[in-house]
LUMMIKOL-29391 format. One line per field, with one value per residue (C-alpha): residue number from 1; residue in three letters; x, y, z. Coordinates in nm, 4 decimals, padded with zeros to 6 digits, always signed. Example, Ala and Ser with C-alpha at 12.3 -4.5 7.8 and 13.67 -1.06 7.14 Angstrom:
fivo: (1,2)
markol: (ALA,SER)
east: (+01.2300,+01.3670)
north: (-00.4500,-00.1060)
up: (+00.7800,+00.7140)
//
This chain:
fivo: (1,2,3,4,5,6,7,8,9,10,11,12,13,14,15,16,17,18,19,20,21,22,23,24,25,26,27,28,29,30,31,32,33,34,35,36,37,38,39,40,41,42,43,44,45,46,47,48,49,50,51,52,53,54,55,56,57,58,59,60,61,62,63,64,65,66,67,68,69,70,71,72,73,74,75,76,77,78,79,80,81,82,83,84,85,86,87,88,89,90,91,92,93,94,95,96,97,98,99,100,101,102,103,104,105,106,107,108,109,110,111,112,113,114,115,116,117,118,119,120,121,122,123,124,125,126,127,128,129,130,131,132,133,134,135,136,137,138,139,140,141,142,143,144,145,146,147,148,149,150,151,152,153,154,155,156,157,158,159,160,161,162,163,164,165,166,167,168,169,170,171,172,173,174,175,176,177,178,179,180,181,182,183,184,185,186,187,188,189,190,191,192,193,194,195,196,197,198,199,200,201,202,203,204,205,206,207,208,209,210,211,212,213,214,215,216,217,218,219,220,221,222,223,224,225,226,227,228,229,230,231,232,233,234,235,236,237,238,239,240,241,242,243,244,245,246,247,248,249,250,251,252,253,254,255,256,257,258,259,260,261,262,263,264,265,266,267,268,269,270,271,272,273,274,275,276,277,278,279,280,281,282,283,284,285,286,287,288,289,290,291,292,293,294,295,296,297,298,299,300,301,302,303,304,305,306,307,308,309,310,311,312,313,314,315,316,317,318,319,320,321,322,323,324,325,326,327,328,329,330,331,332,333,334,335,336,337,338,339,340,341,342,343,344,345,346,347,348,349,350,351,352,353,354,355,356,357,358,359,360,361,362)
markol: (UNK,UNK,UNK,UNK,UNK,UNK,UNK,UNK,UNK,UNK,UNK,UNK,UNK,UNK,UNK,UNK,UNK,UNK,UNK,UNK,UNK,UNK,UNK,UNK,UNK,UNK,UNK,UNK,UNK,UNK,UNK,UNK,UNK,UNK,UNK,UNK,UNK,UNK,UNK,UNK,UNK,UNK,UNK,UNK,UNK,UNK,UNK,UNK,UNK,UNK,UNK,UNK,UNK,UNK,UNK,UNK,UNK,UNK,UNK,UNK,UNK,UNK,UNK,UNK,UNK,UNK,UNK,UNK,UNK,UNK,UNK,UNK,UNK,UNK,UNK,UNK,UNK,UNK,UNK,UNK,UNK,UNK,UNK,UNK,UNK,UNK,UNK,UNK,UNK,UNK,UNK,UNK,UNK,UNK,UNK,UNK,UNK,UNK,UNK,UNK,UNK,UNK,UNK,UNK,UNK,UNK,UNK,UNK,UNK,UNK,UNK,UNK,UNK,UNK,UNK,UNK,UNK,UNK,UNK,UNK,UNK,UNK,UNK,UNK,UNK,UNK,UNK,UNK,UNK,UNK,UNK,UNK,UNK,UNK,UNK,UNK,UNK,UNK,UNK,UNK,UNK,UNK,UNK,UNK,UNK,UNK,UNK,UNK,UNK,UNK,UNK,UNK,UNK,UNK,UNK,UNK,UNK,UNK,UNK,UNK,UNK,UNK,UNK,UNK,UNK,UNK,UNK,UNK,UNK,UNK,UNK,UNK,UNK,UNK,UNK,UNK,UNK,UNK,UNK,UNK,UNK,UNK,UNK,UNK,UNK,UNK,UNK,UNK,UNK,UNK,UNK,UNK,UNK,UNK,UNK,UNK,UNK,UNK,UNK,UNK,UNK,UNK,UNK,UNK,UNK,UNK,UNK,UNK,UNK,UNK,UNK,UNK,UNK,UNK,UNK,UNK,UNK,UNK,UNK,UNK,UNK,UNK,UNK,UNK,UNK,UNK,UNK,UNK,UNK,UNK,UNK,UNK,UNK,UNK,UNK,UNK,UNK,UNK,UNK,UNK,UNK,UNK,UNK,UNK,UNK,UNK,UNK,UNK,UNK,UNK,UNK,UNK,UNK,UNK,UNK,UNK,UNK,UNK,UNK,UNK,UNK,UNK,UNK,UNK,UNK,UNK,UNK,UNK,UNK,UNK,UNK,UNK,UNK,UNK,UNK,UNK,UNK,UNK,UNK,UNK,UNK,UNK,UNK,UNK,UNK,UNK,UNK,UNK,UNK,UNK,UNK,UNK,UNK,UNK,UNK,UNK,UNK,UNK,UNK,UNK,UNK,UNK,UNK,UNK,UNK,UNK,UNK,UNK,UNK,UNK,UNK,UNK,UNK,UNK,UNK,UNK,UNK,UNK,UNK,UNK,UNK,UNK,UNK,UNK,UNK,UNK,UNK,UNK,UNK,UNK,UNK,UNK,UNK,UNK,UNK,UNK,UNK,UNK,UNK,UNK,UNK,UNK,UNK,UNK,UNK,UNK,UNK,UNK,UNK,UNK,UNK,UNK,UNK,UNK,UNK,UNK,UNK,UNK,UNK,UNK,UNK,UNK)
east: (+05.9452,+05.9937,+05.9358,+06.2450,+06.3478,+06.4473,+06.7434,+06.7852,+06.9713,+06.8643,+06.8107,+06.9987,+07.0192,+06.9967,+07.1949,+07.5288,+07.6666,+08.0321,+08.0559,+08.2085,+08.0859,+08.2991,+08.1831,+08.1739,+08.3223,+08.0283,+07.7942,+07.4258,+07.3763,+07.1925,+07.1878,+06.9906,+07.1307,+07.0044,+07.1660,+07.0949,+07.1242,+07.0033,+06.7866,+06.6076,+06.6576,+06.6547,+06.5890,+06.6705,+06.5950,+06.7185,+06.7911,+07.0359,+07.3465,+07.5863,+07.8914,+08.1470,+08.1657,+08.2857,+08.4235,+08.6722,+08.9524,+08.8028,+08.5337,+08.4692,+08.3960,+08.7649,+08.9258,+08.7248,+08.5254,+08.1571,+08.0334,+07.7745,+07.7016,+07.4497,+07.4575,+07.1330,+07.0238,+06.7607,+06.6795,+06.5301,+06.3240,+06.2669,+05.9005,+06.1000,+05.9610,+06.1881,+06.2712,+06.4721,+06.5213,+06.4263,+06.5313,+06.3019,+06.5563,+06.8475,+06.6918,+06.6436,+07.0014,+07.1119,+06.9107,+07.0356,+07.3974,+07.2984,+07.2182,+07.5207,+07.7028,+07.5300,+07.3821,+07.0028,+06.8090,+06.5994,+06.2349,+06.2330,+05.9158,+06.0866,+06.3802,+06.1971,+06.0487,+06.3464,+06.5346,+06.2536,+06.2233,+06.5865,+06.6426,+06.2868,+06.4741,+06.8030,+06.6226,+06.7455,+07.0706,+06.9832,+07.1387,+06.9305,+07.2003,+07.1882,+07.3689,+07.4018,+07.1934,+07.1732,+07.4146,+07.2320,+07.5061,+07.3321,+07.5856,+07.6078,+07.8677,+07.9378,+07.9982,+08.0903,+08.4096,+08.5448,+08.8491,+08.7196,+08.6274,+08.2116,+07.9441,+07.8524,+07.5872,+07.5744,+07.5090,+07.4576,+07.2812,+07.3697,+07.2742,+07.5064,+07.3717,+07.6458,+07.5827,+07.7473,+07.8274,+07.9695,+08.1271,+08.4139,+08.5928,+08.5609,+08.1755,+07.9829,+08.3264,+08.4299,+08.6748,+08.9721,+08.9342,+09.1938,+09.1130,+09.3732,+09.3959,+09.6880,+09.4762,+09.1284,+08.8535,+08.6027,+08.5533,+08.1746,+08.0189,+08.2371,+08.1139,+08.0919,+07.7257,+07.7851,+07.8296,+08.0965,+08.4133,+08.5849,+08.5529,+08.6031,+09.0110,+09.0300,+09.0452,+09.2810,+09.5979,+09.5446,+09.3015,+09.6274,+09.8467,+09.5925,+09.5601,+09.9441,+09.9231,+09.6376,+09.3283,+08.9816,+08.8964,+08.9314,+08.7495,+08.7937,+08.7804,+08.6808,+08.8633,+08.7758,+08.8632,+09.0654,+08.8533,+08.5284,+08.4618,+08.2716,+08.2201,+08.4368,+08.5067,+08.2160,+07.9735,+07.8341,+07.9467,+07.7525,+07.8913,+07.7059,+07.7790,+07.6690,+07.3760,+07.3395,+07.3473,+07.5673,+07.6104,+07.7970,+07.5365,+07.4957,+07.7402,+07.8116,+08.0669,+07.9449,+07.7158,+07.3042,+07.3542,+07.0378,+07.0861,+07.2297,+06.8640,+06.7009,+06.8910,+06.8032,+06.4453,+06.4636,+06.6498,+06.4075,+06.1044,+06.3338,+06.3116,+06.7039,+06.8389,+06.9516,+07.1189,+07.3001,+07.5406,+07.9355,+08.1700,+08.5125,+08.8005,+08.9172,+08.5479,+08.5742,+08.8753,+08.7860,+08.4854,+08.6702,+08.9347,+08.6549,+08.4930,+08.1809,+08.2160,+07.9876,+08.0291,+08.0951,+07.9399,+07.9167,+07.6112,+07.5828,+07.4525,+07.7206,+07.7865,+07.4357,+07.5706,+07.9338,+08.0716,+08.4137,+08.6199,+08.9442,+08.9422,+09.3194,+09.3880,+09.7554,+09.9220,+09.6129,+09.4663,+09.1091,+08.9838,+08.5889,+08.3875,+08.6443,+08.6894,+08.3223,+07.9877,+07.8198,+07.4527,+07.2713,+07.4942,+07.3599,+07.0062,+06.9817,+07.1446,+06.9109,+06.6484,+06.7096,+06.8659,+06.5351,+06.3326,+06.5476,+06.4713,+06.1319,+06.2021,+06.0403,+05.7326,+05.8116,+05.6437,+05.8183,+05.7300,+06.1030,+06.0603,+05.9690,+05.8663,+05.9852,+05.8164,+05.5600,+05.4954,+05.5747,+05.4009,+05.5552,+05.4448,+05.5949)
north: (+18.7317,+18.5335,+18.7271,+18.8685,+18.6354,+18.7956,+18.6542,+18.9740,+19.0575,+19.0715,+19.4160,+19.5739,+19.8809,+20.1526,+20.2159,+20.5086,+20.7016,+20.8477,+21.2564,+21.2736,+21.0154,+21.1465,+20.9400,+20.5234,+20.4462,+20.3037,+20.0410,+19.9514,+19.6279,+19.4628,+19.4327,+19.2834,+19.0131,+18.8778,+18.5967,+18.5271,+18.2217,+18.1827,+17.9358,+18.1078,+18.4784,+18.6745,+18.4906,+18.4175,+18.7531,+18.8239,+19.1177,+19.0091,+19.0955,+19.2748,+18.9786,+18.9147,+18.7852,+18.4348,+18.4527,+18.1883,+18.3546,+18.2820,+18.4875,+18.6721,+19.0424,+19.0578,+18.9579,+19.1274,+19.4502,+19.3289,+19.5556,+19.8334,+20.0169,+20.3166,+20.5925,+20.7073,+20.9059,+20.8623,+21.1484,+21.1816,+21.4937,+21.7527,+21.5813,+21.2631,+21.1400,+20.8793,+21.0032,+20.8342,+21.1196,+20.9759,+20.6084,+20.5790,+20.7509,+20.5828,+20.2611,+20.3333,+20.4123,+20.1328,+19.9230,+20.1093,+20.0739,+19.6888,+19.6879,+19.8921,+19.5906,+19.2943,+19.2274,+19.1187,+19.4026,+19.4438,+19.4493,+19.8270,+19.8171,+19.5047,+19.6554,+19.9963,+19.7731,+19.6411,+19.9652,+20.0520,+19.7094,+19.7595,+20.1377,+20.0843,+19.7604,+19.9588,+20.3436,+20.3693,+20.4249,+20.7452,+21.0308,+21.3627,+21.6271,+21.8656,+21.7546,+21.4465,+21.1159,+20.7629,+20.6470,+20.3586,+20.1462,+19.8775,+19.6835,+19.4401,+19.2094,+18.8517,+18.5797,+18.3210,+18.1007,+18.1439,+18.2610,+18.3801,+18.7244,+18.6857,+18.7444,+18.6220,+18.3327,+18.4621,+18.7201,+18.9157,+19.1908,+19.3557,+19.6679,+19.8598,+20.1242,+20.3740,+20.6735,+20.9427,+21.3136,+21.5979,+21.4002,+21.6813,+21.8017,+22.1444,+22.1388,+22.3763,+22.5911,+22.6548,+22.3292,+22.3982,+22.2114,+22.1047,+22.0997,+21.8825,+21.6495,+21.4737,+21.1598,+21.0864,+20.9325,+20.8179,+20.7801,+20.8658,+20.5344,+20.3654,+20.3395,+20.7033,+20.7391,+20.3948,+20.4303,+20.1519,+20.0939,+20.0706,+20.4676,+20.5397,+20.3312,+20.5466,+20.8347,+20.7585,+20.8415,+21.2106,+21.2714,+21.1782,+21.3581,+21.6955,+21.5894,+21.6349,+21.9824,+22.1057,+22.0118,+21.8383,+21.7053,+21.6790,+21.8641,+21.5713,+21.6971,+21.4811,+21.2310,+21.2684,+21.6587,+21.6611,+22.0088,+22.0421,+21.9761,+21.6871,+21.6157,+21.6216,+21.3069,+21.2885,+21.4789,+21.7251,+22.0663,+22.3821,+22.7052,+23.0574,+23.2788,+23.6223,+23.6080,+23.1967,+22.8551,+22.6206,+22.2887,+21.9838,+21.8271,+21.3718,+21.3002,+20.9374,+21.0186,+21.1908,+21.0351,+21.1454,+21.2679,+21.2493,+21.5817,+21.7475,+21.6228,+21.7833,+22.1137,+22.1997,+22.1276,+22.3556,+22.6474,+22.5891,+22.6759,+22.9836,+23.1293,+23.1094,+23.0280,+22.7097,+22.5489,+22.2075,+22.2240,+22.1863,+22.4055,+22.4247,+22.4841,+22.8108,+22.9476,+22.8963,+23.0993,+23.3860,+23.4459,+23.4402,+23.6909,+23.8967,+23.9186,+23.6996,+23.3877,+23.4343,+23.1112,+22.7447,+22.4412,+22.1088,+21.8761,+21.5392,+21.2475,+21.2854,+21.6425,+21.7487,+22.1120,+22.1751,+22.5443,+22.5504,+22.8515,+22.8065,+22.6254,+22.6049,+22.4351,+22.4004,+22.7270,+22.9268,+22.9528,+23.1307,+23.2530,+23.2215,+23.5060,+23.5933,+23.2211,+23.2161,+23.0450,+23.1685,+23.2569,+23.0070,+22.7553,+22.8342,+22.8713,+22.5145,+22.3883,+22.5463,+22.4437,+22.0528,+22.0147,+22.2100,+21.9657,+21.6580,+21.7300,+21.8474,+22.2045,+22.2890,+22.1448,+21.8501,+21.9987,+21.7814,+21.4398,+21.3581,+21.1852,+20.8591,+20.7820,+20.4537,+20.6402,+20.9028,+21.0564,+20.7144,+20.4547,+20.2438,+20.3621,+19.9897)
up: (+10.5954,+10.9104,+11.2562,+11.4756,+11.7051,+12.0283,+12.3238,+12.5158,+12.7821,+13.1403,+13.2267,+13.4806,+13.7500,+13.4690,+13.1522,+13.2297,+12.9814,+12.9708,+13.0364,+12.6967,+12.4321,+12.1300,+11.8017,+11.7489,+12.0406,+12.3009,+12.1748,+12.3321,+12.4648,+12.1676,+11.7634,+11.4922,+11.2671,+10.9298,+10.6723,+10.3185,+10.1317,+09.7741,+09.8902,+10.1659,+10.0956,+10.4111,+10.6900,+11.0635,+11.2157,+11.5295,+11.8225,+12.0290,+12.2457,+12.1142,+12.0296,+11.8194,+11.4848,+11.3911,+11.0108,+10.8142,+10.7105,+10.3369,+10.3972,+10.0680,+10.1584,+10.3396,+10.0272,+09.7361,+09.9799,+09.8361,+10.1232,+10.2238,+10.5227,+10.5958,+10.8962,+11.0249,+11.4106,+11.6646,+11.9077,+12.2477,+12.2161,+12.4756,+12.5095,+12.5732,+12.2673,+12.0571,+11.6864,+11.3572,+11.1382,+10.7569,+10.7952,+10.4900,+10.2620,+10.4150,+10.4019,+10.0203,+09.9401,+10.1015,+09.8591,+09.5923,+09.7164,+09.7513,+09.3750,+09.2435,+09.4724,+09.3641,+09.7583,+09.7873,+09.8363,+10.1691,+10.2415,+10.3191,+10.5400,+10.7218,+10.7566,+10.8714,+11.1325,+11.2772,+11.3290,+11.5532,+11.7454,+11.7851,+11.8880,+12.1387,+12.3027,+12.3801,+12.4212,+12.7466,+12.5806,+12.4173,+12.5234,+12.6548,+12.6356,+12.3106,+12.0209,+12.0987,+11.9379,+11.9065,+11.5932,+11.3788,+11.1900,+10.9470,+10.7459,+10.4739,+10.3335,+10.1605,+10.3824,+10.1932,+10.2462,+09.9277,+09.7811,+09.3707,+09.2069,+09.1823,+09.3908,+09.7346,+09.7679,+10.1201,+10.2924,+10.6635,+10.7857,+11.1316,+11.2746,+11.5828,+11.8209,+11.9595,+12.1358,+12.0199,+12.0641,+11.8065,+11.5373,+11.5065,+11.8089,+11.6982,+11.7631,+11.5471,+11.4941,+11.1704,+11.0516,+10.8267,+10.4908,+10.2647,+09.8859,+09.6761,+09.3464,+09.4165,+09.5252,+09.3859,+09.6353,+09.3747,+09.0140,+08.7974,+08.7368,+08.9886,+09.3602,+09.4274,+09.5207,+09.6800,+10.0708,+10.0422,+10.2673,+09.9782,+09.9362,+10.2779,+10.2273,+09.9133,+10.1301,+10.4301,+10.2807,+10.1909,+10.4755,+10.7130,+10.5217,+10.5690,+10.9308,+10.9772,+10.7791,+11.0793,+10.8184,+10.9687,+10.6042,+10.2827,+10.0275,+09.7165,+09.3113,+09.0141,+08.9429,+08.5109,+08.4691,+08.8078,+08.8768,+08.9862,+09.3252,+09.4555,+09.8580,+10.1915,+10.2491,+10.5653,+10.4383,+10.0758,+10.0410,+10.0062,+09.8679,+09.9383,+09.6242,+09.6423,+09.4286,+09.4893,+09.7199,+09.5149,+09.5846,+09.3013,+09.1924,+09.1993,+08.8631,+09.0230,+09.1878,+09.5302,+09.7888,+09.7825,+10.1159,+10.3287,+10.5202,+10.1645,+10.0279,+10.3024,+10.2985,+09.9895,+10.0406,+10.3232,+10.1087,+09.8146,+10.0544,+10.2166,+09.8489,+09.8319,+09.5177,+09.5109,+09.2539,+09.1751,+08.9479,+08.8221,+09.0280,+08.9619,+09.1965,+08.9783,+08.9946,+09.3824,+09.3956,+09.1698,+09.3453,+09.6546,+09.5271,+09.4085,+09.7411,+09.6346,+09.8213,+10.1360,+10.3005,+10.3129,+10.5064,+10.5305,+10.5670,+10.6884,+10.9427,+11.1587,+11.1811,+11.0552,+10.9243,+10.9805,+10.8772,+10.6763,+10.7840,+10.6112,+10.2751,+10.1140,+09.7791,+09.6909,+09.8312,+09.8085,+10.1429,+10.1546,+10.5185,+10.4559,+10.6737,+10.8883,+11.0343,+11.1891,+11.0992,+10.8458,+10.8742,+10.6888,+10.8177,+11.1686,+10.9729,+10.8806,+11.1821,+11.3888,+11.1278,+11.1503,+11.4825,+11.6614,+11.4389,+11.5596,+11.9252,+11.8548,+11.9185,+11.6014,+11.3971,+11.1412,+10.8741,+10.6336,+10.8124,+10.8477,+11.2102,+11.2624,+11.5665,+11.7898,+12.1421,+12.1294,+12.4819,+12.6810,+12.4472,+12.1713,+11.8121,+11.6310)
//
């Protein structure tokens, strides 16, 4: 593999972030890039400014979505240290969404290397305050000009920095969820476990029509049976029975989230019982009625570990623990968010580290 090339930018006065940085809306001031070609396989590695693309209208991945993308964080912890939390595992399911796509997979140790060449060149842009992180963004797509259903001969990589705050504006409060199988966001065996745009345009219609009802998100059901539940559209879903921790488990049709992987890692080593499995909207609601359902969250890159306080599926509405976080929810958020900013030990060896205590670990 040929070495990065690197055209930065002059550096200036200092680096200022906005009061209120919301989610994917301010970039850094550099990113990598990476093209394939059948005959040279990745090459031409390079960090540079952040610019925009230059595409012919043929280009294939706007007309036939042969596309990929992955979400990881870096933290600034309270030792000023600078963390990725497990870019191994998201560098692996993006490979694994490459395959499922027909892309070239990545060197993963390559790749590994250039996230942290990156995020060190443009650290200054990490935010300090709690809760907030530096949002990694690598992409993939076909860049041939060609208009014809096949695979791309060509390919880029680029990876975005943004800065970014809570991803909902609730915070940590409880978000109101809206179950429903009038629209299907993914099919078993399709591009479910994929982290694809393709799934994300799936989902727009019913998650505006929930917006407009006063919903954050929706909770989406199998598209086979049309009743087991399978993810929220940004992130897995955990359900605390009384006498369990449930969560759907990976039938091809749900993401491998990163954070779900390392919730239940964390639960497993708590002693709770944890268990992935099939669970069906009518079990959900006759556990409710029966006073078993303890709790509901959410877990994910962008929110980490969101708490669902109202859950409503056609004109049942279920208020879960009064409308306030749930215990464990505030558990594991404590759990992974202390070990994000260093607050607590990485027994796990999670973090990577770009800057231990002033000096570059590359």
């Amino acid at each position: 593999m040929e070495k990065i090339k690197y055209q930065l930018k002059e550096k200036t006065n200092g680096t200022t972030l906005p009061d209120t940085l919301g989610f994917g809306m301010v970039f850094t001031d550099h990113m990598f890039e990476m093209d394939y070609d059948v005959k040279n396989g990745w090459h031409n590695p390079v960090i540079k400014p952040v610019e925009k693309i230059s595409l012919h209208p043929a280009t294939m991945f706007i007309h036939y979505g042969q596309c990929i993308f992955e979400g990881l964080k870096a933290f600034r912890t309270v030792d000023n240290d600078i963390v990725m939390f497990r870019p191994d595992e998201h560098i692996a399911r993006l490979n694994r969404s490459a395959k499922r796509m027909c892309i070239p997979q990545i060197d993963p140790e390559f790749l590994l290397n250039a996230l942290k060449e990156l995020v060190n060149i443009d650290k200054d842009w990490i935010p300090s305050k709690n809760g907030e992180s530096l949002y990694i963004r690598p992409f993939m797509f076909g860049s041939d000009p060609f208009l014809g259903v096949k695979p791309a001969t060509m390919y880029k990589l680029i990876v975005l920095l943004s800065p970014v705050g809570a991803y909902y504006p609730e915070g940590f409060k409880p978000v109101k969820i809206l179950a429903q199988n009038d629209y299907f966001r993914a099919v078993r065996k399709g591009l479910g476990e994929c982290k694809a745009p393709a799934n994300y345009a799936a989902s727009l219609l019913a998650g505006e029509e929930a917006r407009k009802k006063g919903f954050t998100q929706v909770l989406w059901m199998d598209a086979v049976e049309q009743k087991y539940i399978e993810e929220v559209g940004t992130m897995n879903i955990f359900i605390r029975f009384k006498d369990e921790v449930a969560t759907p488990k990976l039938t091809g049709g749900i993401l491998p989230g990163v954070t779900r992987k390392s919730v239940i890692q964390l639960l497993k080593d708590w002693g709770e019982n944890i268990n992935e499995r099939l669970i069906s909207m009518e079990e959900v609601i006759e556990q409710y009625k029966k006073g078993n359902l303890l709790e509901i969250f959410g877990t994910g890159t962008a929110a980490v570990i969101s708490s669902v306080g109202w859950l409503t599926f056609k004109d049942f509405n279920m208020t879960i623990n009064n409308g306030e976080p749930g215990d464990l929810a505030k558990k594991l958020f404590d759990e992974l968010t202390g070990i994000h900013y260093g607050r607590k030990e990485d027994t796990y060896n999670w973090l990577t580290y770009v800057v231990k205590q002033g000096a570059e670990v590359l």
